[in-house]
OpenMM code with the backbone's topology and positions (N, CA, C; nanometers):
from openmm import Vec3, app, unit

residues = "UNK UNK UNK UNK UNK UNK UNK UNK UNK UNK UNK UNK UNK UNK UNK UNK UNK UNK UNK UNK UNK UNK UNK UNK UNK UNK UNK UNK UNK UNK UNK UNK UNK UNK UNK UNK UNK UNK UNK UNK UNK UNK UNK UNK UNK UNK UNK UNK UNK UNK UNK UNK UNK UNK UNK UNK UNK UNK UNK UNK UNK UNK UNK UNK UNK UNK UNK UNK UNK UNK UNK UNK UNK UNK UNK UNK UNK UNK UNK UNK UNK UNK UNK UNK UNK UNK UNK UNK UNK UNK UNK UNK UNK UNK UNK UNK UNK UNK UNK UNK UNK UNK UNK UNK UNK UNK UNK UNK UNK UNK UNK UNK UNK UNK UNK UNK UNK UNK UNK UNK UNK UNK UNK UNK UNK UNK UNK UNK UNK UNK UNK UNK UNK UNK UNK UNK UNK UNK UNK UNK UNK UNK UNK UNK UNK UNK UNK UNK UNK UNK UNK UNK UNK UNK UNK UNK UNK UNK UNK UNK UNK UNK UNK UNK UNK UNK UNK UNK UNK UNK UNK UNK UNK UNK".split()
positions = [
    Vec3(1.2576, -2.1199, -1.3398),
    Vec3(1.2275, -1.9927, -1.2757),
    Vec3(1.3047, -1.8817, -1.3451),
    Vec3(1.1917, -1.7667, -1.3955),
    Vec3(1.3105, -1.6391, -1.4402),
    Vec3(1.3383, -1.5607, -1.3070),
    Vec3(1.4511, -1.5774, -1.2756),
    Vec3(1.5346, -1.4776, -1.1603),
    Vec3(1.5086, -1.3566, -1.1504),
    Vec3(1.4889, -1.2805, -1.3246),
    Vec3(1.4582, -1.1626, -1.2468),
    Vec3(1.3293, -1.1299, -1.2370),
    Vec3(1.2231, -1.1896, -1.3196),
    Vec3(1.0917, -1.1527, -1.3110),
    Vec3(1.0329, -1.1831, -1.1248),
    Vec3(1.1160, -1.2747, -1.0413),
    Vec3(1.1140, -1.2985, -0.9617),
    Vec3(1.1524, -1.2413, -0.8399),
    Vec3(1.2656, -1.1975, -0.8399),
    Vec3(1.3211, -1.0620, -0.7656),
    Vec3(1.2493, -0.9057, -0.8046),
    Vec3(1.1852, -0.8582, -0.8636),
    Vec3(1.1047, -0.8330, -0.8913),
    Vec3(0.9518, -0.8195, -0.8483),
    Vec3(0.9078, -0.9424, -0.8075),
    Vec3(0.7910, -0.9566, -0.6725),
    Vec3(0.8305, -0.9348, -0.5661),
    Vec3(0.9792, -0.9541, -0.5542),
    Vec3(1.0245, -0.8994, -0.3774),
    Vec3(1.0618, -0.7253, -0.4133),
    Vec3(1.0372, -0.6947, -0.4831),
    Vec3(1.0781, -0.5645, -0.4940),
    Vec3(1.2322, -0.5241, -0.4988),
    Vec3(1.2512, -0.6044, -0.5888),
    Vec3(1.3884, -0.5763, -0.6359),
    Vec3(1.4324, -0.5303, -0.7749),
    Vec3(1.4332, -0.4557, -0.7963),
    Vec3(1.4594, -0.3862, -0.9364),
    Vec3(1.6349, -0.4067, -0.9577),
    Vec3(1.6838, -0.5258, -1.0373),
    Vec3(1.8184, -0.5161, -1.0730),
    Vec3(1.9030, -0.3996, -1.1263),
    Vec3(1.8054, -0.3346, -1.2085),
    Vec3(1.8353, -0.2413, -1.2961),
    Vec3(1.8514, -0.0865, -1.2044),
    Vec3(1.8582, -0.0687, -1.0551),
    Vec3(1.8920, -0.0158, -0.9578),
    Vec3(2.0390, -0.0228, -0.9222),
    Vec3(2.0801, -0.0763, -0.9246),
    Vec3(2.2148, -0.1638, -0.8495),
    Vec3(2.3070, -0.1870, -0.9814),
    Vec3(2.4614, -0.1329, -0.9197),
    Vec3(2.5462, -0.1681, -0.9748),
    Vec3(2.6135, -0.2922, -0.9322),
    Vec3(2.6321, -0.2787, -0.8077),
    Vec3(2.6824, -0.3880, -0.6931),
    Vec3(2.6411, -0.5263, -0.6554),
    Vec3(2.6126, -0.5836, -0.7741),
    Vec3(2.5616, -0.7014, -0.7756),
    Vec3(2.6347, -0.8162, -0.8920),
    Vec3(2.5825, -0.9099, -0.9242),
    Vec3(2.6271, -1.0227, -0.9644),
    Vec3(2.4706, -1.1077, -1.0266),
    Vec3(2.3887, -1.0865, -1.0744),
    Vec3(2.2631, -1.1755, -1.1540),
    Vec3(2.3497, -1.3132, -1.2460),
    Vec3(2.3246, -1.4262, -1.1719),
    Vec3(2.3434, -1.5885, -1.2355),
    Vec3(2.2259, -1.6015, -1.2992),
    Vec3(2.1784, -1.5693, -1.3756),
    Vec3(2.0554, -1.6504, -1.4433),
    Vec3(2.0531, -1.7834, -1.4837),
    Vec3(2.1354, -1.8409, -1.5238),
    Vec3(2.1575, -1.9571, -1.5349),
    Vec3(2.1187, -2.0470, -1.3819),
    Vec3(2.1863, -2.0004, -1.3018),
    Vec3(2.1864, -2.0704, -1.1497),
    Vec3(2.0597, -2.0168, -1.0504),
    Vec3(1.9962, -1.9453, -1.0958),
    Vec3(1.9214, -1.8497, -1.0457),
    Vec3(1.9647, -1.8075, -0.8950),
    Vec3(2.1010, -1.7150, -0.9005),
    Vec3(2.1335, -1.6966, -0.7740),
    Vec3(2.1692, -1.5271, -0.8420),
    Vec3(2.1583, -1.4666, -0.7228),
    Vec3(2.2163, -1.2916, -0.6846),
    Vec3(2.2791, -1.3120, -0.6021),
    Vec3(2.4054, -1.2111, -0.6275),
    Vec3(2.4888, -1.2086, -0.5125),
    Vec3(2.4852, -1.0164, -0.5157),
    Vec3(2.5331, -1.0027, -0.4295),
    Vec3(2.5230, -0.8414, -0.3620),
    Vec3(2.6309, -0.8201, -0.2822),
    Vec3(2.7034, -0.7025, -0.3083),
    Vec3(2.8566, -0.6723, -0.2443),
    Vec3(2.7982, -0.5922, -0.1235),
    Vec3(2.8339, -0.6213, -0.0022),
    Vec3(2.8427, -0.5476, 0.1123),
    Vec3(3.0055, -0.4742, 0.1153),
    Vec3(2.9294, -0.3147, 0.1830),
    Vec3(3.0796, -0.2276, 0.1448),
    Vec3(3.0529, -0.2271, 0.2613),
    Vec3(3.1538, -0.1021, 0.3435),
    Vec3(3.2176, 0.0052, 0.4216),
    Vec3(3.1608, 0.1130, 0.3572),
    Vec3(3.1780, 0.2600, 0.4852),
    Vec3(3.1144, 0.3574, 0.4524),
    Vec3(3.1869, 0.4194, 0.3691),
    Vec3(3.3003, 0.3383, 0.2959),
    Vec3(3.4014, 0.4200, 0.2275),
    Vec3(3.3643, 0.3494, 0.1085),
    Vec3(3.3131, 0.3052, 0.0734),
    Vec3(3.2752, 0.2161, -0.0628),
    Vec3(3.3401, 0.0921, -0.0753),
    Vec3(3.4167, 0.0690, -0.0072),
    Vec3(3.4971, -0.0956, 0.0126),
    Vec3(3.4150, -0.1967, -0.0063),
    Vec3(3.4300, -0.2332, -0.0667),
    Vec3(3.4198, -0.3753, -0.0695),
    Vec3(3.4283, -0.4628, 0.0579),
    Vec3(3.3140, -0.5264, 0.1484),
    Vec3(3.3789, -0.5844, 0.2613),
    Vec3(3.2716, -0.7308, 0.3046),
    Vec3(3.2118, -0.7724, 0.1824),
    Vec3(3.1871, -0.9033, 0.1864),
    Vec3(3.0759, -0.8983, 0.0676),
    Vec3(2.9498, -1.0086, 0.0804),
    Vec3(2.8298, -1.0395, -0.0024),
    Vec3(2.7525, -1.0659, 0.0529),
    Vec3(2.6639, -1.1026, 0.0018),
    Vec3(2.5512, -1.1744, -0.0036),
    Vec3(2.4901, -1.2887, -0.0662),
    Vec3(2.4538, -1.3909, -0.1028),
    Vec3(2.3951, -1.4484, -0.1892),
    Vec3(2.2198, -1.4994, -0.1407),
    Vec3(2.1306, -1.5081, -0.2831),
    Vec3(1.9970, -1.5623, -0.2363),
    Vec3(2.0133, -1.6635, -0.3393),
    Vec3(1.9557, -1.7825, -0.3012),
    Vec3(1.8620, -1.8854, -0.3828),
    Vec3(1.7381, -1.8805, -0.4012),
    Vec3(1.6878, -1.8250, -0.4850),
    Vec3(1.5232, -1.8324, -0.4213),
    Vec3(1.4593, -1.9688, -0.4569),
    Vec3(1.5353, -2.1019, -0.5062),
    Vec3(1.4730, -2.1980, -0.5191),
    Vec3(1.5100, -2.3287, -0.4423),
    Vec3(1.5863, -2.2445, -0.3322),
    Vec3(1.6422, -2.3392, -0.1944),
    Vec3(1.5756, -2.3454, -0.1069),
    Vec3(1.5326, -2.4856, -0.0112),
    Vec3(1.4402, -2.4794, 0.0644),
    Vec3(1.4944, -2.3827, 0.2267),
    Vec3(1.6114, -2.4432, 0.2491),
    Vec3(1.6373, -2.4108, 0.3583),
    Vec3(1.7366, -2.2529, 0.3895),
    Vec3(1.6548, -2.1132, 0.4642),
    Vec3(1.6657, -2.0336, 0.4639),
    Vec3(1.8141, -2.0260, 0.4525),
    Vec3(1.9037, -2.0749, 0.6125),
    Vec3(2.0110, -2.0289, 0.6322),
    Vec3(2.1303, -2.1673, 0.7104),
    Vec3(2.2000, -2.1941, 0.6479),
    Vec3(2.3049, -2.3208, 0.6462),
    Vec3(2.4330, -2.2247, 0.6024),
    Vec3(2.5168, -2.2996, 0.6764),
    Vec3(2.6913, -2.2470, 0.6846),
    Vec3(2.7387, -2.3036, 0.5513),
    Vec3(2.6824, -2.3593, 0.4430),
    Vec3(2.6977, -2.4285, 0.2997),
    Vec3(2.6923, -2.3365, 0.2347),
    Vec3(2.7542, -2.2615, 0.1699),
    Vec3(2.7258, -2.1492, 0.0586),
    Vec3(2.5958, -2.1987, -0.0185),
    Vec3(2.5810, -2.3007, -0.0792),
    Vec3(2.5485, -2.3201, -0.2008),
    Vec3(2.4094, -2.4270, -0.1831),
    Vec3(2.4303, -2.4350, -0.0293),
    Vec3(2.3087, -2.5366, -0.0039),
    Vec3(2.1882, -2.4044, 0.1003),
    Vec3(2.2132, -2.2799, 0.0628),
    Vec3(2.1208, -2.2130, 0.1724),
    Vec3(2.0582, -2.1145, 0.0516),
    Vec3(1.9511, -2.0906, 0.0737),
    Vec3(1.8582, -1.9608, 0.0259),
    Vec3(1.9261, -1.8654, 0.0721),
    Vec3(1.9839, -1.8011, 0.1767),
    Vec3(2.0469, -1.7305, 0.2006),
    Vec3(2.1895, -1.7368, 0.2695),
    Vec3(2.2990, -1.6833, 0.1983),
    Vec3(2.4194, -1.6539, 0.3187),
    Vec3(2.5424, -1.5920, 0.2727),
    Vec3(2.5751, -1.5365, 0.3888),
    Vec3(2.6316, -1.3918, 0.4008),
    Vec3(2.7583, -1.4031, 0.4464),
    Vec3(2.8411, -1.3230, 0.3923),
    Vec3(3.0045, -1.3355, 0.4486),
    Vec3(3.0332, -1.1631, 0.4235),
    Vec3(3.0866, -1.1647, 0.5459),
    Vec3(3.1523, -1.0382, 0.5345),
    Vec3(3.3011, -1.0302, 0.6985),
    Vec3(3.3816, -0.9554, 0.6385),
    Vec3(3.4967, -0.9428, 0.6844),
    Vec3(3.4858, -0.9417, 0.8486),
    Vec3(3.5414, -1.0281, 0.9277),
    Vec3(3.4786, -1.0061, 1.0805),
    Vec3(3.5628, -0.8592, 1.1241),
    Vec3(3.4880, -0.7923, 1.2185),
    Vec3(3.5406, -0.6813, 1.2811),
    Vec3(3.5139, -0.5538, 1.1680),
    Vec3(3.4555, -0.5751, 1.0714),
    Vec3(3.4289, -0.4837, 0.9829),
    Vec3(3.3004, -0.4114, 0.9359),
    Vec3(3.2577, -0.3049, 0.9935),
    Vec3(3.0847, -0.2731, 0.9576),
    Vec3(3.0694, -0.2552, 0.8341),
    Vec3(2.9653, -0.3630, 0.7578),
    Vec3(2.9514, -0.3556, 0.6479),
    Vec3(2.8066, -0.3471, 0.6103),
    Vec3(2.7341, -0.3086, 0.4960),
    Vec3(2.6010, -0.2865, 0.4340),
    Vec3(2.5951, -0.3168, 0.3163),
    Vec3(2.4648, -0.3121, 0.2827),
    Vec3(2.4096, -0.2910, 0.1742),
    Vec3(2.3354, -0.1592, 0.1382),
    Vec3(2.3389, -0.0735, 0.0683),
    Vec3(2.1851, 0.0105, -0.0646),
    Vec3(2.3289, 0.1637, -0.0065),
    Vec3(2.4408, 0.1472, -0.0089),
    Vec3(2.5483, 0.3194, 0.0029),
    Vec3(2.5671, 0.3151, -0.1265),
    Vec3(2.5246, 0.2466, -0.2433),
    Vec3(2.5433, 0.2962, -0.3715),
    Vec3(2.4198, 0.3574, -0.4046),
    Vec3(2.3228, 0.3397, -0.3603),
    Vec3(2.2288, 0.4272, -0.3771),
    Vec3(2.1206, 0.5434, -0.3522),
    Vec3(2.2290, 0.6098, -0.2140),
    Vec3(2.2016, 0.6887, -0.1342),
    Vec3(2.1748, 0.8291, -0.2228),
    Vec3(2.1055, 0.8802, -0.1661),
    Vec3(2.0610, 1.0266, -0.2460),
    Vec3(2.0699, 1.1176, -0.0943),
    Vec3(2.1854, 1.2120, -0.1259),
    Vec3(2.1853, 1.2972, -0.0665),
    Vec3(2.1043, 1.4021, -0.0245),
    Vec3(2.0367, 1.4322, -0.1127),
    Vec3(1.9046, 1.5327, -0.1088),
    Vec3(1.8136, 1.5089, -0.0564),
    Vec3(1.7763, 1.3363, 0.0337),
    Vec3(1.7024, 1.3288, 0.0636),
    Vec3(1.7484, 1.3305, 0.2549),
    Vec3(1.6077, 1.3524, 0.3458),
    Vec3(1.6946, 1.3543, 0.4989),
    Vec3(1.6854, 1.2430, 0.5836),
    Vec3(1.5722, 1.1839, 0.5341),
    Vec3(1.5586, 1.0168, 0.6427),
    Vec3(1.6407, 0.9006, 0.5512),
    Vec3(1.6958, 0.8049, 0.6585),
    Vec3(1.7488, 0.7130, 0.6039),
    Vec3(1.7003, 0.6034, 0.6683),
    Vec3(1.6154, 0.5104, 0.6220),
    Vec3(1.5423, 0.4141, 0.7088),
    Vec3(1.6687, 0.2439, 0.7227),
    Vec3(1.6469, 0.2242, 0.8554),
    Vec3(1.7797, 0.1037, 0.8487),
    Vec3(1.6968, -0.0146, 0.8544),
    Vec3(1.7152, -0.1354, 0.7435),
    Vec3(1.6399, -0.2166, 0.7797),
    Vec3(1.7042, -0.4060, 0.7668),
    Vec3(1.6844, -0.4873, 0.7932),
    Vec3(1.7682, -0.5930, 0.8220),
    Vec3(1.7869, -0.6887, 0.7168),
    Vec3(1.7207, -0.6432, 0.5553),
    Vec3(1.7418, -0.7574, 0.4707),
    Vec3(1.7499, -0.6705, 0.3626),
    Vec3(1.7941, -0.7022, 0.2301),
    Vec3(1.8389, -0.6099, 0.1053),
    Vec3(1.6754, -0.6302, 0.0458),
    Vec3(1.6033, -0.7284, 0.0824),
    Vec3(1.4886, -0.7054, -0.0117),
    Vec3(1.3573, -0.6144, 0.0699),
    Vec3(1.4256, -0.5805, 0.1848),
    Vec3(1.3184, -0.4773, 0.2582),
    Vec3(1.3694, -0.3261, 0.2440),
    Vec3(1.5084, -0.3362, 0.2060),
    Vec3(1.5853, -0.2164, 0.1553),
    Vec3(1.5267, -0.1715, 0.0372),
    Vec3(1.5446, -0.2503, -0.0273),
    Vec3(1.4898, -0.2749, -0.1876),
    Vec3(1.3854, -0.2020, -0.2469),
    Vec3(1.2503, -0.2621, -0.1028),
    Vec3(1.1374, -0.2248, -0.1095),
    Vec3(1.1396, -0.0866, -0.1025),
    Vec3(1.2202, 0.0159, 0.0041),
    Vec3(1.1696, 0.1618, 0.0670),
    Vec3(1.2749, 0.1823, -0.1054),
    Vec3(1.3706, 0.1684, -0.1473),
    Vec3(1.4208, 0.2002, -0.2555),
    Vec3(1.3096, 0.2255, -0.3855),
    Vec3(1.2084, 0.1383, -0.4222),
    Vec3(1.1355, 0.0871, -0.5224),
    Vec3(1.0841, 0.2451, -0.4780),
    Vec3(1.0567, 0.2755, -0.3283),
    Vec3(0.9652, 0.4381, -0.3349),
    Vec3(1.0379, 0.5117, -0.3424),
    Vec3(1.1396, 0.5378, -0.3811),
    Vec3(1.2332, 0.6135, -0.3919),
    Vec3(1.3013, 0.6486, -0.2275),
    Vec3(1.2729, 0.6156, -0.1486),
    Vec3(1.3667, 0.6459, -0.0350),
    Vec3(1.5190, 0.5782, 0.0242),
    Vec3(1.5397, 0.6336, 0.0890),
    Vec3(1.6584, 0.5854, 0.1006),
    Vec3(1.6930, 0.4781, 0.2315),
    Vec3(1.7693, 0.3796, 0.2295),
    Vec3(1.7667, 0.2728, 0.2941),
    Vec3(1.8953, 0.2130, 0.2813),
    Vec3(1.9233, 0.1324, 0.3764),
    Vec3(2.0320, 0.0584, 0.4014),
    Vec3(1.9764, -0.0864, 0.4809),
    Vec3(2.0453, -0.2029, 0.4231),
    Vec3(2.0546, -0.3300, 0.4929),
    Vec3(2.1391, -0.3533, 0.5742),
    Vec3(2.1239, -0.3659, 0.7131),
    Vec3(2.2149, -0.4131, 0.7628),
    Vec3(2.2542, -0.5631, 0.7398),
    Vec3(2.2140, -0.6900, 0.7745),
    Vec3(2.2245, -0.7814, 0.7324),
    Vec3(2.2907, -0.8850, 0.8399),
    Vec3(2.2238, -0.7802, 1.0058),
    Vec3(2.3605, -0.8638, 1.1039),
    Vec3(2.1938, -0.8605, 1.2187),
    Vec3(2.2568, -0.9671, 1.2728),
    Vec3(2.1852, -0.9974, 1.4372),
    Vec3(2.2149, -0.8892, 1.5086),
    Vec3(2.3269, -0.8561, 1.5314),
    Vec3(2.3543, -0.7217, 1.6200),
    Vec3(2.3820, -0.6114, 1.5420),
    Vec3(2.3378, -0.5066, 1.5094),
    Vec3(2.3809, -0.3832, 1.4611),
    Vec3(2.4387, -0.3037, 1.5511),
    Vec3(2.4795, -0.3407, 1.6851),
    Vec3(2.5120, -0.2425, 1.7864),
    Vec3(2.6439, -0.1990, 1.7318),
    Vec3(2.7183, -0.2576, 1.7165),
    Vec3(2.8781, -0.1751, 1.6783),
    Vec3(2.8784, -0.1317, 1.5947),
    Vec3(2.7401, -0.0778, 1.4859),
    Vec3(2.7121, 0.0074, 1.3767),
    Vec3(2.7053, 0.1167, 1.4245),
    Vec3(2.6394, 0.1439, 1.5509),
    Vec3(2.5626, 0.2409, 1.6040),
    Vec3(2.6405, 0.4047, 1.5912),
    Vec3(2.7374, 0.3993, 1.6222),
    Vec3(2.8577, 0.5382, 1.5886),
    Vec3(2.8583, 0.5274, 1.4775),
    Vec3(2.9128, 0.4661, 1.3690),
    Vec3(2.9710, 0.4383, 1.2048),
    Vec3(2.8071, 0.5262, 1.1766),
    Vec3(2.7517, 0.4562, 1.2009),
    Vec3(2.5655, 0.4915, 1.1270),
    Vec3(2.5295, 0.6835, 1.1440),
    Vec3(2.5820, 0.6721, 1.2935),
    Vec3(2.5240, 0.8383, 1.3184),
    Vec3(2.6690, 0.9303, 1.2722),
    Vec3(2.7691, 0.8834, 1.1704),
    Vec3(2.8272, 0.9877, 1.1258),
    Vec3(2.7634, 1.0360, 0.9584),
    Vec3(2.6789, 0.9209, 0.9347),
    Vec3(2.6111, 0.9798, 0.8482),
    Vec3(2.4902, 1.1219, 0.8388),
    Vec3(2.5209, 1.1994, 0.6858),
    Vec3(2.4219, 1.2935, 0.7032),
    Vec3(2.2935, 1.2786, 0.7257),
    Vec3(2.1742, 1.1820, 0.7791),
    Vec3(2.0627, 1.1755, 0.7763),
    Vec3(1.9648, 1.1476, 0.8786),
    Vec3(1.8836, 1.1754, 0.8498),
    Vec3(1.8360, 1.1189, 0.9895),
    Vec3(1.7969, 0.9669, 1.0090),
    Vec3(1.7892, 0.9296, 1.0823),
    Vec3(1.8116, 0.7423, 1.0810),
    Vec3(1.6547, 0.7211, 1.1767),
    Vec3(1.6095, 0.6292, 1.1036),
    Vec3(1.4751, 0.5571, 1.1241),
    Vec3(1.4830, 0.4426, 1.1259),
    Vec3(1.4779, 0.3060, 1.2178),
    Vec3(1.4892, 0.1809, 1.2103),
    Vec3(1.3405, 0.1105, 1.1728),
    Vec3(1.3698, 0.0599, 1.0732),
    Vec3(1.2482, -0.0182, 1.0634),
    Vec3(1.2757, -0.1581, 1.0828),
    Vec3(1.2578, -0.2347, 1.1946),
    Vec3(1.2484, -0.3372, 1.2356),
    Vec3(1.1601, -0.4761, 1.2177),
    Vec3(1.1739, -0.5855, 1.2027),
    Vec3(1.1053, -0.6831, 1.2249),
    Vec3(1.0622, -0.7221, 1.3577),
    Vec3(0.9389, -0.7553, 1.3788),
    Vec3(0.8467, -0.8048, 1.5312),
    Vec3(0.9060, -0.9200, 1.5868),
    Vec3(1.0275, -0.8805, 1.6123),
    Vec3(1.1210, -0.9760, 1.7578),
    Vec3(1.2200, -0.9202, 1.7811),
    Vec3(1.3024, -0.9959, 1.8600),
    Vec3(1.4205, -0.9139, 1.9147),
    Vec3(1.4928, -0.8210, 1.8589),
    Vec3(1.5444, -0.8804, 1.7848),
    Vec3(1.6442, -0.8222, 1.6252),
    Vec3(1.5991, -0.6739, 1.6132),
    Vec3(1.4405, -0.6701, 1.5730),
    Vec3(1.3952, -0.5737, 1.5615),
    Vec3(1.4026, -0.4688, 1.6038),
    Vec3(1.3983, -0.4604, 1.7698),
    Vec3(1.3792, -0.3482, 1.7713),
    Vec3(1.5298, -0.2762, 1.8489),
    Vec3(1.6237, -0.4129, 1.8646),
    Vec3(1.7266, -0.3689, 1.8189),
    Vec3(1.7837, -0.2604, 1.7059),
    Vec3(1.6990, -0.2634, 1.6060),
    Vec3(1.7496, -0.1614, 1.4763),
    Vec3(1.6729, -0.0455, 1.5193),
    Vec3(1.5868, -0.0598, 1.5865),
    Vec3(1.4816, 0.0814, 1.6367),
    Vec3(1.5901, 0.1513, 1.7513),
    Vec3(1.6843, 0.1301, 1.8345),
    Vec3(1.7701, 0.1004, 1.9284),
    Vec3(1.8989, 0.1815, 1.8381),
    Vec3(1.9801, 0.0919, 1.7501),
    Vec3(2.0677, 0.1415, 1.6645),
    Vec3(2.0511, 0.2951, 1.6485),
    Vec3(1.9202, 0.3229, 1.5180),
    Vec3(1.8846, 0.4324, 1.4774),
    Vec3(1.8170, 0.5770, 1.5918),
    Vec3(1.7915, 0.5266, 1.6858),
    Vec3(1.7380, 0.6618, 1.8158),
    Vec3(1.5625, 0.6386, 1.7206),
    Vec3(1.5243, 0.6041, 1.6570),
    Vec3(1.3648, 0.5581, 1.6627),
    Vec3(1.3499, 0.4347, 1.5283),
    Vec3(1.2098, 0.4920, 1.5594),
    Vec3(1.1519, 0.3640, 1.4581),
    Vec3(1.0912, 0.3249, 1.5035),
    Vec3(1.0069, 0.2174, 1.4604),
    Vec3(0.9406, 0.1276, 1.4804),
    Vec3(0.9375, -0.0448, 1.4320),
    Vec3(0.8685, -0.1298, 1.4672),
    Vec3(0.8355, -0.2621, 1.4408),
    Vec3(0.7682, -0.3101, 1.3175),
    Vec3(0.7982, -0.3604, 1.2496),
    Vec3(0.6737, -0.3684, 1.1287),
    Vec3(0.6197, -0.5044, 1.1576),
    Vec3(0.4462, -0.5315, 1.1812),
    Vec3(0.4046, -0.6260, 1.1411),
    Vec3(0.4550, -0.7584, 1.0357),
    Vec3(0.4533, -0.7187, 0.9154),
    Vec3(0.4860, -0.8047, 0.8717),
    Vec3(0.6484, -0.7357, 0.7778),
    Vec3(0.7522, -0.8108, 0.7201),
    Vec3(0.8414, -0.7744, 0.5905),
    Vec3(0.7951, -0.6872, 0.5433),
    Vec3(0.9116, -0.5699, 0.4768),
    Vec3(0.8706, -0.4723, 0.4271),
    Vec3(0.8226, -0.5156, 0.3154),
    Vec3(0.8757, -0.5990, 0.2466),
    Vec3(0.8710, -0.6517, 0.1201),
    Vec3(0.7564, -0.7544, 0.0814),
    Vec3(0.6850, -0.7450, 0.1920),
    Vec3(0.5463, -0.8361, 0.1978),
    Vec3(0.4116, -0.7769, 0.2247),
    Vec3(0.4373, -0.6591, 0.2146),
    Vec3(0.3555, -0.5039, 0.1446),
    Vec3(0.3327, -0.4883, 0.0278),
    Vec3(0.2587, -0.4510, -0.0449),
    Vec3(0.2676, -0.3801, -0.1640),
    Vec3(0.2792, -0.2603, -0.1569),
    Vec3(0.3806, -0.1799, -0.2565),
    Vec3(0.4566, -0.1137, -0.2539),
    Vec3(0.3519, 0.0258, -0.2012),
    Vec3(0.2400, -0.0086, -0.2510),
    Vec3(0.1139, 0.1161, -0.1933),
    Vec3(0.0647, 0.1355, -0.0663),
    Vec3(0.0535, 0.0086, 0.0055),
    Vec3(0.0584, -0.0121, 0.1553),
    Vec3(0.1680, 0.0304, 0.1662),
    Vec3(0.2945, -0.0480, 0.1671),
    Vec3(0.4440, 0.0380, 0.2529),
    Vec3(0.4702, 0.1806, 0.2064),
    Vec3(0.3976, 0.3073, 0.1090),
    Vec3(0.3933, 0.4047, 0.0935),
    Vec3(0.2889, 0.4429, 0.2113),
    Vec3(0.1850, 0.3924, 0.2151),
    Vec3(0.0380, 0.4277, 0.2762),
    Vec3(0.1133, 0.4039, 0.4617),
    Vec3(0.1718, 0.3187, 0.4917),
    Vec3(0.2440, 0.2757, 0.6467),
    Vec3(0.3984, 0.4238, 0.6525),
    Vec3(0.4152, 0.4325, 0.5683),
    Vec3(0.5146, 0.5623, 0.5881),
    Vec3(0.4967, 0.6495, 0.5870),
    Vec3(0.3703, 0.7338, 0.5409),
    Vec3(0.2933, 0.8528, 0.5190),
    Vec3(0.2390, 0.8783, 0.7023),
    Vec3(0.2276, 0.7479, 0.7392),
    Vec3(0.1801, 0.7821, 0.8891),
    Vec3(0.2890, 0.7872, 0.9694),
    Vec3(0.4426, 0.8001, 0.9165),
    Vec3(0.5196, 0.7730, 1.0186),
    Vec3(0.4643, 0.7284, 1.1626),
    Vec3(0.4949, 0.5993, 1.1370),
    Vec3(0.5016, 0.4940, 1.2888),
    Vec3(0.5623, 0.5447, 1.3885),
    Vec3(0.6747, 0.6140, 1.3837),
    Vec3(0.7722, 0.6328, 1.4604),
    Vec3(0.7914, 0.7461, 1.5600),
    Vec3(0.6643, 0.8020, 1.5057),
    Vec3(0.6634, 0.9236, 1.5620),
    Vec3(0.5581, 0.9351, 1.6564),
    Vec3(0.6022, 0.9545, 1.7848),
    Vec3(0.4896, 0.9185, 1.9052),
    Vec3(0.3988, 1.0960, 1.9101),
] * unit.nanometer
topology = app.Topology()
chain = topology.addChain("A")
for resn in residues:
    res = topology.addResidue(resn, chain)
    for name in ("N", "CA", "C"):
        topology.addAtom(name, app.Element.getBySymbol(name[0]), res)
């Protein structure tokens, strides 16, 4: 498997990101979760050729995540653009990835609960839009941010013209 031609279909452009780690050899990414101060305050890692999503095994899961307990941490604050005013919050780096690929701006949370984000999040300059996944979690991040909506399916399971064509209608806006 080439890793990046592969990350890549999830809408991941490496060449975005400083804050990362590409194994090609191992075909693994890892991704630094900061603080709103740029800290450093855990990772990420994907396998994309592991069967099983999520196991407490580093090295035996497609996905898993460590970050500092008691510490609000993210993903996509290296690639925030000030100039822009919505900031959409969404629960995985490759659905971040995706609103990134359109140039917007986005953040992963990367947690079951985002509630003790909820202050940290609204001292930012922007306006905050949760884009959620269709279950609980979800609309939890709709909750976090003061709107949003649910998405049918992963952002990242759009093509990038649909998830332009689904944002042009802002969902969120009753």
């Amino acid at each position: 498997m080439n890793l990046i031609k592969h990350l890549l279909t999830r809408h991941y452009d490496p060449t975005r990101y400083v804050n990362q780690v590409l194994d090609v050899d191992n075909n693994v990414l890892t991704v630094y979760l900061t603080n709103l101060a740029g800290q450093f305050a855990g990772f990420q890692q994907y396998r994309p050729e592991v069967e099983f999503k999520r196991l407490n095994l580093p090295n035996e899961a497609r996905y898993f995540t460590y970050s500092q307990r008691g510490v609000n941490a993210c993903w996509g604050l290296e690639v925030l653009d000030r100039t822009k005013e919505d900031l959409y919050l969404v629960e995985g780096i490759f659905k971040a990835s995706a609103l990134h690929m359109l140039g917007h701006n986005a953040l992963a949370l990367l947690t079951a609960n985002p509630k003790p984000m909820k202050s940290w999040l609204h001292t930012l300059p922007y306006n905050l839009i949760g884009i959620g996944d269709n279950d609980k979690a979800g609309k939890g991040m709709m909750k976090i941010a003061g709107q949003g909506f649910q998405s049918e399916l992963d952002l990242d399971e759009y093509t990038l013209e649909e998830l332009q064509s689904l944002l042009r209608s802002k969902p969120w806006v009753k």
